[in-house]
C-alpha positions as CSV (number, residue, x, y, z in Angstrom):
1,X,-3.2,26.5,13.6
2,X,-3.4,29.9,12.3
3,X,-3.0,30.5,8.2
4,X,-3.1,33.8,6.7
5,X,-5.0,34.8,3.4
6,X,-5.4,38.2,1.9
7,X,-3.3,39.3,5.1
8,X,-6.4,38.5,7.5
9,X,-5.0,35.9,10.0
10,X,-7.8,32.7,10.3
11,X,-7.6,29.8,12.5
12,X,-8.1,26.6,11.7
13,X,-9.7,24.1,14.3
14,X,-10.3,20.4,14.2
15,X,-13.6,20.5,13.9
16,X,-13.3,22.4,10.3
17,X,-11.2,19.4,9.2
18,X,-14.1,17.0,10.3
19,X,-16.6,19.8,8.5
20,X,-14.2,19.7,5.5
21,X,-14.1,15.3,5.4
22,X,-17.7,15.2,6.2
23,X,-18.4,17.5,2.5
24,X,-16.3,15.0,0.9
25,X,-18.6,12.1,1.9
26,X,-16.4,10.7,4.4
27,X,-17.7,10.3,7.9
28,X,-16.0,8.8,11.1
29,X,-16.5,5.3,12.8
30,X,-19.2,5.3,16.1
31,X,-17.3,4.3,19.3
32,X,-19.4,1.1,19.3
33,X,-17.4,0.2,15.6
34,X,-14.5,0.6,16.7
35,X,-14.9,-1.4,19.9
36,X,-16.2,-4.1,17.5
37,X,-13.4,-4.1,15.3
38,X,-10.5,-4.0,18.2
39,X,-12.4,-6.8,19.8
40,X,-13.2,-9.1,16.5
41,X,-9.4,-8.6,15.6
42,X,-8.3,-9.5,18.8
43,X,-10.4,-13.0,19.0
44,X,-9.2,-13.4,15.5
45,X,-5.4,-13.2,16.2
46,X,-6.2,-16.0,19.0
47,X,-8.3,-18.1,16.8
48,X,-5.3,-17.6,14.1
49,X,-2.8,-18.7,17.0
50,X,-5.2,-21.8,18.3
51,X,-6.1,-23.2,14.7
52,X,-2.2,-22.8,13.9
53,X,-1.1,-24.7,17.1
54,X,-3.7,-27.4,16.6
55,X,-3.4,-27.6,13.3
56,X,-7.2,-26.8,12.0
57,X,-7.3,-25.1,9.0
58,X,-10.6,-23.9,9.4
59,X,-10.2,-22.6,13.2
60,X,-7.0,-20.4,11.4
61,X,-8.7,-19.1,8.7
62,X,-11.8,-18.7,10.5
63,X,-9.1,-16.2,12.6
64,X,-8.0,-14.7,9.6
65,X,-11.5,-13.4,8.5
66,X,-12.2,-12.2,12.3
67,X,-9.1,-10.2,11.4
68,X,-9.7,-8.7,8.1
69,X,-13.8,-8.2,7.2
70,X,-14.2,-5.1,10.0
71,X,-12.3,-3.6,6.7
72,X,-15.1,-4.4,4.9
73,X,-18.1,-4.3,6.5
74,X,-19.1,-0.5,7.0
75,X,-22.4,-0.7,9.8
76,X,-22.2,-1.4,13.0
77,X,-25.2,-3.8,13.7
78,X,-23.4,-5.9,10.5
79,X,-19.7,-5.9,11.9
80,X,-21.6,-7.8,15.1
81,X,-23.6,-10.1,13.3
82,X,-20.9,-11.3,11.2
83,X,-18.6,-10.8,14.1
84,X,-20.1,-13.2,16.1
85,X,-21.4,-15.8,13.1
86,X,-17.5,-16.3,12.3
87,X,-16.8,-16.5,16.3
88,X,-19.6,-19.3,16.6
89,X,-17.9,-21.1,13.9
90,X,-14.5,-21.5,15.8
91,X,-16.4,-22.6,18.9
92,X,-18.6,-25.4,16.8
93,X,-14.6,-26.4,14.5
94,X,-13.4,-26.3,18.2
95,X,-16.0,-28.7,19.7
């Protein structure tokens, strides 16, 4: 993208835009986050499905937090721990 200023022509790339976020404080997810997140929310919409079906509560809502706390838990080595704390709990409400 090209934007003129003072009638010298500049180009913008992505990387300025990531410069530009990165002065406002706001920094990008590592692959390994986003893995974590895709892969929590997808148990989580199972669990949801299974707890529904069978009619456990906790199994559902258990699925409903697998969903939802990636949006709230910023670090990686957190988003696993809790990731797989709430996944052990459907498997012990499942037993």
């Amino acid at each position: 993208m090209r934007a003129r200023t003072n009638g010298v022509i500049t180009s913008h790339t992505p990387m300025d835009n990531l410069e530009t976020l990165q002065a406002m404080g706001l920094t990008l997810p590592s692959p390994a986050y986003i893995v974590g997140a895709v892969l929590f929310g997808i148990i989580g919409i199972v669990a949801y499905r299974y707890g529904k079906r069978a009619e456990k509560p906790r199994s559902k809502w258990l699925g409903v937090a697998l969903m939802f706390y990636p949006y709230a838990v910023s670090q990686t080595w957190l988003l696993y721990v809790v990731g797989v704390a709430l996944c052990a709990g459907i498997i012990i409400d499942r037993g």
